[in-house]
N, C-alpha and C positions, 0 to 999 in steps of 0.2 A: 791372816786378817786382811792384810792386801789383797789378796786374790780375791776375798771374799767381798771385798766391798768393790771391787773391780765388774764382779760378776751382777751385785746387784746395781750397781750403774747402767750396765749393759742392757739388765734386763727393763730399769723403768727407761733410759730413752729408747730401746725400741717399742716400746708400750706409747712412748711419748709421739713418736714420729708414725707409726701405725695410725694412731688417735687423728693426727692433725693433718695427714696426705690429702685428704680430698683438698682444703684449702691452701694447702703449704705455700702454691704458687702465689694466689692471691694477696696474703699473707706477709710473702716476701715483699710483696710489692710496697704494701700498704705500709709495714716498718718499716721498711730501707727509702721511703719516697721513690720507690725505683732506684737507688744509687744500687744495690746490685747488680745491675747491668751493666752498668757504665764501670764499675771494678772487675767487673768480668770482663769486659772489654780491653781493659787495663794489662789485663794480666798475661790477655792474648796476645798482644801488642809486643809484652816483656818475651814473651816464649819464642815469637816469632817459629812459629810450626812452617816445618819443613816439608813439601809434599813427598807424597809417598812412606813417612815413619810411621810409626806404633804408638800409643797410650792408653796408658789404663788409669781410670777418671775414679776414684774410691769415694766412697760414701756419694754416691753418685745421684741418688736421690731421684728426681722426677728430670731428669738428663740435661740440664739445659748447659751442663758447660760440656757434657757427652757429645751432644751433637755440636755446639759448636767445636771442637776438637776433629770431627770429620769434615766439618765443611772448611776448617780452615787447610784440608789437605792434607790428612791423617789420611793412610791408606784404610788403618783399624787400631778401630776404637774397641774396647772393651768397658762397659761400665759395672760396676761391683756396688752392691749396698744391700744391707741386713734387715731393710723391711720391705717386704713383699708388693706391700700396699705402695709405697714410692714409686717401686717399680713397674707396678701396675698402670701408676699413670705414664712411668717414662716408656713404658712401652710404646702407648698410645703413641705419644709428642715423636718418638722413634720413626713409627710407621709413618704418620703424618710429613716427617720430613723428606720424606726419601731416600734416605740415608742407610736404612737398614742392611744394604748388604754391606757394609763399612762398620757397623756395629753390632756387638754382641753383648748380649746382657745377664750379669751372673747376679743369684745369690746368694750373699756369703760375708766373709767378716773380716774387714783392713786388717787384722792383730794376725791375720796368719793366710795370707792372700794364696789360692790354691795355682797360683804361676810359676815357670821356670825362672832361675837366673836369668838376670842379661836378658832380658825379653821383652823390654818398651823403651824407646827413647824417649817418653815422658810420664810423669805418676804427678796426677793430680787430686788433690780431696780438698775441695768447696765445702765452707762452713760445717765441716764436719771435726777438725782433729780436735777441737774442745771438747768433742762429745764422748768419745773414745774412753776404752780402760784405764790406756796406759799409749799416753802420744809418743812419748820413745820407741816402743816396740811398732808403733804405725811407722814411724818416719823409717824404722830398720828396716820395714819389712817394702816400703816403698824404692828405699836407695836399693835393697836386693835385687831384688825384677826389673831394676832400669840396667839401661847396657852404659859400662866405661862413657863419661862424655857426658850422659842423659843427664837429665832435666827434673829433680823432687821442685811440686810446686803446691804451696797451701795458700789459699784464702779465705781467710776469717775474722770474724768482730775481733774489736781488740782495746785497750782502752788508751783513750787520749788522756797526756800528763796536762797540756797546756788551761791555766784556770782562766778566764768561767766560763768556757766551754765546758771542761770535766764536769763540774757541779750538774749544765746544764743535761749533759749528756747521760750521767748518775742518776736524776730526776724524771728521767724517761727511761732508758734500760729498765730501771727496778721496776718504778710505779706507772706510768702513765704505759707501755710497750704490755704488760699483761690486762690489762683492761682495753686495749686493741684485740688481744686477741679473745676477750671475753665478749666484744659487743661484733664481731666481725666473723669469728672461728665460734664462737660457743664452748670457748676453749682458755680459762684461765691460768688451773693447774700447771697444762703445758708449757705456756707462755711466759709464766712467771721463771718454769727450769729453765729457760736461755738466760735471764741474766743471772742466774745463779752458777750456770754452768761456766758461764766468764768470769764468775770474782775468781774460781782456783785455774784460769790459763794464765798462761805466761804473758808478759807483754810484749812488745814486738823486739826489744831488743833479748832479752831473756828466751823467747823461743829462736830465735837468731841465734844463741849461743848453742840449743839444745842442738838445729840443723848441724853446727860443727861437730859437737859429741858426738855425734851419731856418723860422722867420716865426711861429711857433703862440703866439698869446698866451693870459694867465689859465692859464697852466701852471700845474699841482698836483703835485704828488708826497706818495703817502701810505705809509708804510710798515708792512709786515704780518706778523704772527709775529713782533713782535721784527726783522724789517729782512730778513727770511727771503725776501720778495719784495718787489714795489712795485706799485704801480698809478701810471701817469702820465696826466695826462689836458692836451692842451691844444686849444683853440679855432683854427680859420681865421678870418684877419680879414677883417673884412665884412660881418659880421651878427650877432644875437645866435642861441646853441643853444639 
């Protein structure tokens, strides 16, 4: 029954994120007021990318933390994401950069990533591990592929405890955030699956615990906007990053 409702997950947000590609950037914008950027920027900050290493950027989407990942001196970028259409645009934004002999673009599925061991000093997945079958087997399958030392990093919505923000922020998620994307996207259905897809994630300290289950040490958890999203960053053991 697990598997089976894992699978249908799988299949309505790729149907979900299919549907809403062409706007998603826009989208981003207009939800997050742009603080997406500025948390990406955040996160880059935290990684402090070393020139000349590897990563691979999952659920990668229309590439924007992909390229930023080569320009901050990533020899190669690899980005990975299970809808075609994302990637159609990241292709674009790709070429556009300049970037492209620094990146490569797969597609395929974070639950069972088609890389070697040991083979990126960093694994990133942007507002994606909520969306996921089964976020355990992403984070296993990301600490795999990073080398001894490396770098698992997630950034994602998350929910702030402190009140009445929470209230405020409850009141927007649910109701007012899918009616953005109905007057903006043409898109309610979809709109309305993000904040449903964050009542069952963890919170920042609860996936904080999961990063340790899964072997990743020096686990951090930073909270953003008021708890609005999170940045989690933990270490593969074996080396230093």
């Amino acid at each position: 029954m697990k598997d089976l409702e894992g699978k249908m997950k799988e299949q309505y947000v790729h149907e979900v994120f299919q549907s809403i590609a062409p706007k998603y950037d826009k989208m981003n914008d207009i939800i997050s007021f742009r603080r997406h950027k500025a948390w990406r920027a955040f996160a880059m900050r935290r990684m402090s990318v070393r020139p000349g290493t590897s990563a691979v950027d999952l659920c990668c989407g229309t590439c924007d933390w992909t390229i930023a990942l080569a320009r901050a001196g990533a020899a190669r970028v690899v980005g990975l994401d299970f809808s075609e259409a994302m990637l159609e645009i990241g292709r674009r934004k790709v070429e556009q950069s300049g970037l492209a002999g620094r990146i490569e673009l797969h597609h395929g599925n974070a639950m069972a990533l088609p890389f070697e061991d040991n083979a990126f000093d960093y694994a990133t997945i942007g507002f994606g591990l909520r969306n996921v079958p089964d976020l355990r087997q992403v984070l296993r399958e990301m600490t795999r592929v990073v080398k001894p030392g490396g770098l698992v990093v997630s950034l994602d919505a998350s929910k702030p405890t402190w009140q009445p923000f929470k209230a405020l922020y409850d009141l927007y998620f649910q109701h007012l955030m899918p009616l953005l994307g109905k007057i903006f996207a043409s898109r309610y259905q979809q709109y309305k699956w993000l904040p449903e897809s964050l009542s069952q994630f963890p919170g920042r300290h609860e996936l904080a615990e999961i990063f340790r289950e899964v072997g990743l040490v020096e686990v951090q958890a930073y909270p953003l906007s008021g708890g609005v999203a999170a940045l989690h960053i933990g270490v593969k053991r074996g080396g230093k990053a």
